[in-house]
C-alpha positions as CSV (number, residue, x, y, z in Angstrom):
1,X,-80.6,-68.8,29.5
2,X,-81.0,-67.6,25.9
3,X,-84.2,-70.0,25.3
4,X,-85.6,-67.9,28.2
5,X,-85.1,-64.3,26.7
6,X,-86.3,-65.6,23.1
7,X,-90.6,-65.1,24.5
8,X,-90.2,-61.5,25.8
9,X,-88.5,-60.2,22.3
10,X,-91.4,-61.6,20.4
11,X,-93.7,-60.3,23.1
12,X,-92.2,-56.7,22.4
13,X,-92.3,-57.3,18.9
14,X,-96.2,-57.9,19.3
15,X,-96.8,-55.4,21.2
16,X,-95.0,-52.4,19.0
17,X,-96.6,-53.8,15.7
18,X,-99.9,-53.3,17.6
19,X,-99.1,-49.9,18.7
20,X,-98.2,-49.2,14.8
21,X,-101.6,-50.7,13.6
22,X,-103.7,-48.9,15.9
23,X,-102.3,-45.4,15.2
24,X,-101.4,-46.2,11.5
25,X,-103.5,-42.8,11.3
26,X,-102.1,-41.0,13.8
27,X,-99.4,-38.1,13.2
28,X,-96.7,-40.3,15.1
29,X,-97.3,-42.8,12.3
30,X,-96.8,-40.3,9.4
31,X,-93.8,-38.9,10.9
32,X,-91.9,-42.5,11.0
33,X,-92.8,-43.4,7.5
34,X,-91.7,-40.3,6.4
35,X,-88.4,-40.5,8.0
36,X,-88.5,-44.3,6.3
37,X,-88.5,-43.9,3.1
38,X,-86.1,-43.5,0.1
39,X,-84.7,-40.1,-0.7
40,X,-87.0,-38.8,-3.6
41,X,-83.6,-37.0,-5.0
42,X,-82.2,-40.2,-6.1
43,X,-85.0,-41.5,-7.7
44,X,-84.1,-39.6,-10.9
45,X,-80.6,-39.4,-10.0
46,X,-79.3,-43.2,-9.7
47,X,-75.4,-43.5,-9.1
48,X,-73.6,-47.1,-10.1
49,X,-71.2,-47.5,-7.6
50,X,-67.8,-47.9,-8.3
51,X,-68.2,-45.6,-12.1
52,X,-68.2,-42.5,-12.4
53,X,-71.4,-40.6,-13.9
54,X,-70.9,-40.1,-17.9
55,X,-71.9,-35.9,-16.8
56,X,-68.7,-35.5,-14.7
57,X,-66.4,-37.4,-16.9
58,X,-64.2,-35.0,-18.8
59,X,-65.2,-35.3,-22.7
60,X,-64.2,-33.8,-25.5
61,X,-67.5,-31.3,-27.3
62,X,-69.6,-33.4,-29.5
63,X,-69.3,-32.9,-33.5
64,X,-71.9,-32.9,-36.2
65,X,-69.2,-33.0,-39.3
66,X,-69.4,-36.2,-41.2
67,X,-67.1,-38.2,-43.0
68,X,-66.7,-37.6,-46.8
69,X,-69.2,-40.9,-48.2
70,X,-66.3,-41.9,-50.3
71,X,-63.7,-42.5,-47.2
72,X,-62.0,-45.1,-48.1
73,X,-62.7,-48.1,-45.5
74,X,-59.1,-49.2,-45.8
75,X,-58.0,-46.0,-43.4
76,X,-57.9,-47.2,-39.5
77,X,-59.8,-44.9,-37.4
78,X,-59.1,-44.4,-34.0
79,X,-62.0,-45.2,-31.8
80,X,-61.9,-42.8,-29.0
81,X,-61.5,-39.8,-31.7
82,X,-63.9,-37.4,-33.1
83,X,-63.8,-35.8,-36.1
84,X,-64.0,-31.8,-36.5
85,X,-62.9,-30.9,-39.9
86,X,-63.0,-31.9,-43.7
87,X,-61.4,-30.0,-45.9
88,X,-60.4,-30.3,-49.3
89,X,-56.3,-29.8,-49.7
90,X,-53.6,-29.6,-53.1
91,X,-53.1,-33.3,-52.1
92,X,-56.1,-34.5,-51.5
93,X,-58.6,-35.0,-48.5
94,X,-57.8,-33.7,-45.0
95,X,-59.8,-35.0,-41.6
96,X,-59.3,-32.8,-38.4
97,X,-59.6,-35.2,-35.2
98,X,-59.4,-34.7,-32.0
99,X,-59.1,-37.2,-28.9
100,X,-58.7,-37.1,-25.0
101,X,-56.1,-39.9,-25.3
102,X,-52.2,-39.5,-25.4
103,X,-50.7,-39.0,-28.5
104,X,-48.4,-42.5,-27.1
105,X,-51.5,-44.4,-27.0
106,X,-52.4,-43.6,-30.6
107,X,-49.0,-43.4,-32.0
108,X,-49.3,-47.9,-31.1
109,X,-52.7,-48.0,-32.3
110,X,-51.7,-47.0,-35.7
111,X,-48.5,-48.4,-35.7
112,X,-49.8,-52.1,-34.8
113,X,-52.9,-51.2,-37.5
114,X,-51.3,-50.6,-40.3
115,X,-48.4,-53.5,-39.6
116,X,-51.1,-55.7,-39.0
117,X,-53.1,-54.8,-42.1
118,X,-50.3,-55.1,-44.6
119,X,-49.5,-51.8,-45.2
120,X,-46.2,-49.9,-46.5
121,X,-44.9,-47.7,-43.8
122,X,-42.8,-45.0,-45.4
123,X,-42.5,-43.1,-42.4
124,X,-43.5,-43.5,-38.7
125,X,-42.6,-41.4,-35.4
126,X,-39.1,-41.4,-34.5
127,X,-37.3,-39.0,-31.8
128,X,-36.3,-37.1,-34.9
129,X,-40.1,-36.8,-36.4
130,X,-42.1,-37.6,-33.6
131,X,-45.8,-37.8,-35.1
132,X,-46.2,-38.1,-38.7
133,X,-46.9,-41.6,-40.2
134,X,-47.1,-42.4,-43.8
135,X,-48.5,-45.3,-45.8
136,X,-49.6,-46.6,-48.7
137,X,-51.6,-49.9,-49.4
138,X,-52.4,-50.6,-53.2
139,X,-53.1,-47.4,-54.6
140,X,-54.2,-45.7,-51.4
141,X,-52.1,-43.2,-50.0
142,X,-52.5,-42.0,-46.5
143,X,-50.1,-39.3,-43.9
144,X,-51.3,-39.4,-40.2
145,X,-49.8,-36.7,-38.1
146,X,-50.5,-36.3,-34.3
147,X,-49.6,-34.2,-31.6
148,X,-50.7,-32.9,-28.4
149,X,-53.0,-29.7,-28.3
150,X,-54.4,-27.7,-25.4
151,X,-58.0,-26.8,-25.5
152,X,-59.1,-23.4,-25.5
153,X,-61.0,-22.4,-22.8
154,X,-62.4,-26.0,-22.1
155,X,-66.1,-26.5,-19.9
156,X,-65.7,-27.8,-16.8
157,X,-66.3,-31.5,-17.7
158,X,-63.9,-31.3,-20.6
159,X,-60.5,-31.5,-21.0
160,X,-57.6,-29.0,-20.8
161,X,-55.4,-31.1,-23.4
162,X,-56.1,-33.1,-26.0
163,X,-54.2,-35.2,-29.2
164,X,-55.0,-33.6,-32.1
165,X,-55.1,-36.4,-35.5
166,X,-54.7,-35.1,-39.3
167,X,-55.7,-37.9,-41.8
168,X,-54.7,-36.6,-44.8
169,X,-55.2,-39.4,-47.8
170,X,-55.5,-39.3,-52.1
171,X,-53.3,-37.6,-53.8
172,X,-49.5,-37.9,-53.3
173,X,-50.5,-36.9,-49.6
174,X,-46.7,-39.1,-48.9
175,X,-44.7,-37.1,-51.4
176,X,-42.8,-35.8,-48.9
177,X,-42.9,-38.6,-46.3
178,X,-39.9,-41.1,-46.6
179,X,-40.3,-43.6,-49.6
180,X,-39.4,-47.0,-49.1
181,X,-36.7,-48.0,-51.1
182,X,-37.1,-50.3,-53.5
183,X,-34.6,-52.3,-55.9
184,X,-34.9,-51.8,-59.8
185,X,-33.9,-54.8,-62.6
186,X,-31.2,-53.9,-63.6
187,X,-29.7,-54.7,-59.8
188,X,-31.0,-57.8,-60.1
189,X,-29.5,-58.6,-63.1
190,X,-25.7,-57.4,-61.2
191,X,-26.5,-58.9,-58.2
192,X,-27.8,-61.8,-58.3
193,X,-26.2,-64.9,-61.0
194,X,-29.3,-66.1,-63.1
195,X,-29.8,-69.6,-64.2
196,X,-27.6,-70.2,-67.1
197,X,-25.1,-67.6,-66.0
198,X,-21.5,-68.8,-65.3
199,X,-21.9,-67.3,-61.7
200,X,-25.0,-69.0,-61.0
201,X,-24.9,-70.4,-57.4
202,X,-24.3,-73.8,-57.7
203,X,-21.9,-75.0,-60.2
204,X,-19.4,-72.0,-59.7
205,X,-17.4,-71.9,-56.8
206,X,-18.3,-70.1,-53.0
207,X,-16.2,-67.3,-53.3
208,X,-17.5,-66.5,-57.3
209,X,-21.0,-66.2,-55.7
210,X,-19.7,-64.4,-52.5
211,X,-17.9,-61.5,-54.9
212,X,-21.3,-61.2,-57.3
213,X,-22.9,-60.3,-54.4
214,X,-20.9,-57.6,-52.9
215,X,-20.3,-55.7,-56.3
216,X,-21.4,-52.3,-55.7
217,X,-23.5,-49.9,-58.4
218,X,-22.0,-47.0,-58.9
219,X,-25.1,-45.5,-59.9
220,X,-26.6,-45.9,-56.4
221,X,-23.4,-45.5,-54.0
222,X,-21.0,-43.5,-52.7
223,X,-18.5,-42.3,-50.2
224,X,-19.1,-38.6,-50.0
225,X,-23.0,-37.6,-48.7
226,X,-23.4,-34.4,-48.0
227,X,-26.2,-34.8,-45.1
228,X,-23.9,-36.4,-42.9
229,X,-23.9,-33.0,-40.5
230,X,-27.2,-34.8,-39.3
231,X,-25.8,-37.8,-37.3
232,X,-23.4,-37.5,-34.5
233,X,-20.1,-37.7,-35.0
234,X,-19.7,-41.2,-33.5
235,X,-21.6,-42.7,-36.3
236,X,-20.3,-40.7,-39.3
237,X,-16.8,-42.6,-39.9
238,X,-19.1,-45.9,-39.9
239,X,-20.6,-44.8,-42.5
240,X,-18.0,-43.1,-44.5
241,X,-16.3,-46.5,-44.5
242,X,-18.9,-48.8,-45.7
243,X,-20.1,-46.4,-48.4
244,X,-16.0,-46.9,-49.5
245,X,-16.5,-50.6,-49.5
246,X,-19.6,-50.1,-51.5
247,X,-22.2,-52.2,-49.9
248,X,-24.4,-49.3,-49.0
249,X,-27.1,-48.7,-51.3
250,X,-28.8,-45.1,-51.9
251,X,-32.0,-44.8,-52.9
252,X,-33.8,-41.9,-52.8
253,X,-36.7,-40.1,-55.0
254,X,-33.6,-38.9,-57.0
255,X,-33.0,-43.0,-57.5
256,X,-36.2,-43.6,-59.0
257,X,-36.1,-41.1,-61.7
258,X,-32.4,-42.7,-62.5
259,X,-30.5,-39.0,-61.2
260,X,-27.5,-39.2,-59.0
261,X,-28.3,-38.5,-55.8
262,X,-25.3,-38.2,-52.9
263,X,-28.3,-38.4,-49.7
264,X,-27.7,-41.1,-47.1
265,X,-30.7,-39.7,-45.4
266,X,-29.2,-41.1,-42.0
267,X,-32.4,-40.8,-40.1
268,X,-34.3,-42.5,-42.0
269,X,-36.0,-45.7,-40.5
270,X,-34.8,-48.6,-42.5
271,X,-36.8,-51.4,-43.6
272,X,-36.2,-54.8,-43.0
273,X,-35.4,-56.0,-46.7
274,X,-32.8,-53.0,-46.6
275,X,-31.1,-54.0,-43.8
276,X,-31.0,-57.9,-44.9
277,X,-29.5,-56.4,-48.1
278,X,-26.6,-54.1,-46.1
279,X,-25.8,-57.5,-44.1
280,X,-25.1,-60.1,-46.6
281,X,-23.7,-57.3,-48.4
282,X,-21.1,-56.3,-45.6
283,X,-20.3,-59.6,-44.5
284,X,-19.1,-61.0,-47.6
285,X,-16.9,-57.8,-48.5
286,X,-15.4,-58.1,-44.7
287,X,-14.6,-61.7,-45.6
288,X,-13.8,-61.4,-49.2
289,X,-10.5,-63.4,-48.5
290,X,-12.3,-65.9,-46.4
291,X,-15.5,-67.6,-48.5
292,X,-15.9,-70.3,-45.3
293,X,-17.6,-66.9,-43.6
294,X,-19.6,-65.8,-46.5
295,X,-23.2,-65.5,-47.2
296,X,-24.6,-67.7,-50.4
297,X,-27.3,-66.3,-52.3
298,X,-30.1,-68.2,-52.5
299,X,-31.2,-69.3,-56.1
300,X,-34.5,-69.5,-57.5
301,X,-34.9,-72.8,-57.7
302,X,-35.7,-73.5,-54.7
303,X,-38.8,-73.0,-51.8
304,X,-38.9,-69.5,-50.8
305,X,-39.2,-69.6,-46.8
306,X,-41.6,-66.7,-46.6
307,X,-44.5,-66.3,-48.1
308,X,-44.3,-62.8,-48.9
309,X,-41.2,-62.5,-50.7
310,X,-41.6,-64.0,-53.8
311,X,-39.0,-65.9,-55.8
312,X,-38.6,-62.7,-58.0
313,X,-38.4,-60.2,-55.5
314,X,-35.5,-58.3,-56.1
315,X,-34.4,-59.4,-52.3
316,X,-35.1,-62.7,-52.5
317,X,-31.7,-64.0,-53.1
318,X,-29.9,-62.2,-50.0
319,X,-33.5,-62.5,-47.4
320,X,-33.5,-66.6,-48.4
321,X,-29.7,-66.5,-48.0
322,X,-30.3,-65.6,-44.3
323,X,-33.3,-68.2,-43.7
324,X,-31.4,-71.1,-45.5
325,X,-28.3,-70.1,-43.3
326,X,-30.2,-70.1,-40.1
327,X,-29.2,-66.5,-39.6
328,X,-33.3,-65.3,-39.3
329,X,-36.2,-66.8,-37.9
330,X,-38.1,-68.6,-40.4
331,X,-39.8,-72.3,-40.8
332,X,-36.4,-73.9,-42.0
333,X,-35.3,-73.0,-38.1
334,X,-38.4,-74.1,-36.7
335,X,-40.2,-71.4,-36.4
336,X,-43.0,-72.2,-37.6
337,X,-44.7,-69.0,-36.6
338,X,-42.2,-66.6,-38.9
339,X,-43.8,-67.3,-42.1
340,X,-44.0,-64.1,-43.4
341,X,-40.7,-61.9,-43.5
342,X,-42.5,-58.7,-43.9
343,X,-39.8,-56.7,-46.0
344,X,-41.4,-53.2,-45.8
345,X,-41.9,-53.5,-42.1
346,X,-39.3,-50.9,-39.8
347,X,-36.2,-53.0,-38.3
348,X,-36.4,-53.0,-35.0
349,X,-33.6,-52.9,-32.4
350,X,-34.0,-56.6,-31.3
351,X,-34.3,-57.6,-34.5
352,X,-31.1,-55.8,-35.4
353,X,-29.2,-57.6,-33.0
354,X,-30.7,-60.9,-33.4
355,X,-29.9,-60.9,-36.9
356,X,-26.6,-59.7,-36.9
357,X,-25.1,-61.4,-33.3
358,X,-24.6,-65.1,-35.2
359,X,-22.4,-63.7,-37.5
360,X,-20.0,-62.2,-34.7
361,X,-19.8,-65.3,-32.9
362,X,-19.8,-67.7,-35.4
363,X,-21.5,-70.5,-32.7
364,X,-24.4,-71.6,-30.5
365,X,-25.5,-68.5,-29.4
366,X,-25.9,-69.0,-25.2
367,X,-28.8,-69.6,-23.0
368,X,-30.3,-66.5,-21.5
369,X,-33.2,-65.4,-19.5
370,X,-34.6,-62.1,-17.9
371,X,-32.5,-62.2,-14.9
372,X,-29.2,-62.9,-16.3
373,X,-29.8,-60.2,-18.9
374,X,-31.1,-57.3,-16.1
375,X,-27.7,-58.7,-14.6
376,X,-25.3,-58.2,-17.1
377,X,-27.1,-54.9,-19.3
378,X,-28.8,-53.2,-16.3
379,X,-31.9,-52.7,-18.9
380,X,-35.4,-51.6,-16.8
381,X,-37.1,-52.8,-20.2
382,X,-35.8,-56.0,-20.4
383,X,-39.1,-57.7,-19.8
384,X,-40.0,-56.0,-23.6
385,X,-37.6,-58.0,-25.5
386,X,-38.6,-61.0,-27.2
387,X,-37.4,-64.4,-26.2
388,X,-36.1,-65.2,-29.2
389,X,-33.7,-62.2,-28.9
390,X,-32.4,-62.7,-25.5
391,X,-29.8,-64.8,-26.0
392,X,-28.5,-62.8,-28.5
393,X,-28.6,-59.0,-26.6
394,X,-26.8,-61.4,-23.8
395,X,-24.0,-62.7,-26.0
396,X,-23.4,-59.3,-27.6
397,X,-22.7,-58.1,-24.1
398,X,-19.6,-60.2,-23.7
399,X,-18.2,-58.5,-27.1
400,X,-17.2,-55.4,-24.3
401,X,-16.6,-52.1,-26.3
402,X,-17.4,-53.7,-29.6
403,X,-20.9,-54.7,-28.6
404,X,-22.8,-54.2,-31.0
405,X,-25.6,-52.1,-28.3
406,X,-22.6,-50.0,-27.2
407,X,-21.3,-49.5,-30.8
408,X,-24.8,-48.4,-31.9
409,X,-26.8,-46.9,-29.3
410,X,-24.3,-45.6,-26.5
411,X,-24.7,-46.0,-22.3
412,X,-28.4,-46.7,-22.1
413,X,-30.2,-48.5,-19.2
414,X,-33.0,-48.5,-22.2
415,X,-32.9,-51.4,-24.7
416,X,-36.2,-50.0,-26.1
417,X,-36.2,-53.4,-28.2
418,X,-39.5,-52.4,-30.6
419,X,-38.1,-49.1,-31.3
420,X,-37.3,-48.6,-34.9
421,X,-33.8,-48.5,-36.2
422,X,-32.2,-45.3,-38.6
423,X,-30.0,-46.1,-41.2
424,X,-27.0,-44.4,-39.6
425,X,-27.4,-46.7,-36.2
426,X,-27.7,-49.9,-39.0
427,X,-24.6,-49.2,-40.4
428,X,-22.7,-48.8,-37.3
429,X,-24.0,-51.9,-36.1
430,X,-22.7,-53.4,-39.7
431,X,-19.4,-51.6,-38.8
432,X,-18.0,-54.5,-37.1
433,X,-18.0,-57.8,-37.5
434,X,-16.6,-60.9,-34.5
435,X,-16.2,-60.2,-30.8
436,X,-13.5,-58.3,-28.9
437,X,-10.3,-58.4,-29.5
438,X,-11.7,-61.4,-32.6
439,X,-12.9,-59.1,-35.4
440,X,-12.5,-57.3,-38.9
441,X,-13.9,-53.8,-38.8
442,X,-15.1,-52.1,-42.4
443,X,-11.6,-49.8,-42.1
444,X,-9.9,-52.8,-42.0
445,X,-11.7,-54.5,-44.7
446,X,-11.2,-51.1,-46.6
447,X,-7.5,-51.2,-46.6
448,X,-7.3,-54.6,-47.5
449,X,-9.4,-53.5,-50.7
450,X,-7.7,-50.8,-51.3
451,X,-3.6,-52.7,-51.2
């Protein structure tokens, strides 16, 4: 039946193309190609479909200003940014920026740039300065501060908030920012035994080493701070008591020009060397009477496991002590990955707790995954946290109350594991040392001291 219909459609077919040639002059004719052809309004208006036209997407106003000819190339810039100022300032050079992006956005742009660039964070963004950076590389100082503007009667395609960028850089544009504290000789010299020294590690016994490396400078510590009114009260004992045992080390701009200083500066990000430092330091005075738990000091005779800390680095004797202990991650635990340790870099929360965990258990630390961590903690972030820190945020759990999450950070269903730790949360974390009910706490070590 189909074959049978197929001669009639091309019959009518024939017979309308006829009608069309034959009148191809006729008004009828005109009026069909006319309402045939293409709209002449898009032909200089063309839409991609499935983007939006660059007219109707909000932008910022474009800027003429320039950048100075001697910006120095070292500086990140953020992309999506444009510049709207330079002016000259007591410190330096200052660049006005603006940008349509969140100031979150460009708070990890600069944070992963300057990590990944080696350079010296002296201050970054914390909930108690929320948008300043500071760095240095080399000579090359440089203070990025960001934070969310509105814009003044914006156009219709731009707008109505913005994240306003100051790149301030020469100068001492970080004077004020928070240094990174660095070590000077003469520590050395107390801390750690030299070769031909009748402490050297090695030929003198465990718990001679142990005791020349918790012997505090009383130049550079103390019990009494009088900026302690700036950390909750939770925290403050913590560090009352392990500024007593004397493995808390201040240094401060007073520090560097050799004057007393009696700043703990408790909100202060701490660095990773620092904290390496405060925990071979604490553990070996909270096991003073035991030298089976103590920390050696690495000499410098041997490999150094990092390739950024040098064998005279002023740290390397406590950050090698870690690696050669299998207390850090580092190629002499096979990760082969870890070989730089980074010691100016901001301690972050997992790294706090994977650090300090193997020292409260004393053992194998136990398997974990995502589930049986979401389990136990409740975290919504616990997809965040690295894998090499599981294990350890799931053994600290079954410390209970003297967990080292609960000491530090309170109730939280937030692990924020790359968050950057203060001083004062480091040294209530270094506050206690074992698991419940199995531990020495720095009042306890205190006392002992103290009889």
């Amino acid at each position: 039946m189909v074959l049978c219909k197929r001669p009639a459609v091309f019959l009518s077919l024939a017979v309308l193309l006829s009608s069309l040639t034959a009148c191809a002059n006729s008004p009828v004719a005109k009026n069909l190609e006319d309402s045939l052809a293409a709209d002449p309004r898009l032909e200089n208006n063309s839409v991609i479909f499935g983007k939006a036209k660059q007219t109707e997407a909000q932008q910022l106003p474009q800027s003429t200003v320039q950048l100075p000819a001697d910006f120095p190339s070292d500086i990140p810039l953020y992309t999506n940014a444009q510049l709207q100022e330079v002016t000259p300032s007591s410190n330096g050079v200052s660049t006005r920026w603006l940008s349509s992006d969140p100031s979150n956005i460009i708070e990890d742009f600069y944070r992963n740039q300057f990590q990944k660039n080696n350079w010296q964070i002296l201050q970054q963004p914390t909930d108690q300065q929320s948008n300043v950076f500071a760095a240095q590389r080399n000579d090359l100082q440089v203070k990025v501060s960001i934070q969310p503007k509105s814009v003044t009667n914006p156009a219709p395609n731009q707008p109505q908030t913005a994240t306003e960028l100051l790149i301030e850089y020469g100068g001492n544009v970080t004077a004020t920012a928070q240094p990174t504290p660095t070590t000077n000789k003469s520590e050395t010299n107390n801390n750690v035994p030299q070769p031909g020294d009748s402490q050297f590690v090695g030929p003198v016994p465990p718990a001679n080493v142990a005791s020349s490396a918790i012997t505090p400078d009383n130049n550079i510590t103390t019990s009494e701070f009088s900026d302690l009114n700036k950390v909750s009260p939770e925290l403050r004992q913590h560090i009352q008591d392990l500024a007593a045992l004397g493995v808390l080390s201040v240094e401060s701009n007073a520090a560097k020009t050799n004057t007393a200083t009696n700043q703990f500066e408790p909100n202060k990000i701490i660095t990773r060397k620092e904290y390496a430092r405060w925990l071979v330091a604490t553990n070996n005075a909270m096991y003073a009477n035991n030298p089976a738990k103590q920390i050696r000091l690495a000499s410098e005779s041997g490999q150094s496991a990092f390739s950024d800390v040098a064998k005279n680095n002023p740290d390397f004797g406590q950050i090698q002590g870690l690696a050669e202990a299998g207390l850090i991650p580092s190629p002499l635990s096979g990760d082969s990955t870890e070989v730089l340790f980074r010691p100016d870099a901001p301690l972050t929360r997992e790294q706090l707790i994977l650090w300090k965990l193997p020292l409260d258990t004393r053992q194998a630390l136990p398997g974990a995954n995502l589930d049986a961590v979401k389990q136990t903690w409740g975290f919504q972030d616990v997809g965040k946290i690295d894998p090499k820190a599981l294990r350890a945020v799931l053994a600290d759990f079954q410390s209970g109350e003297q967990s080292n999450i609960r000491r530090v950070f309170g109730y939280t269903t937030l692990f924020q594991p790359k968050k950057p730790v203060t001083r004062a949360e480091a040294a209530a974390a270094l506050w206690y040392f074992g698991t419940q009910g199995d531990g020495v706490s720095a009042s306890d070590a205190l006392k002992l001291k103290r009889s």
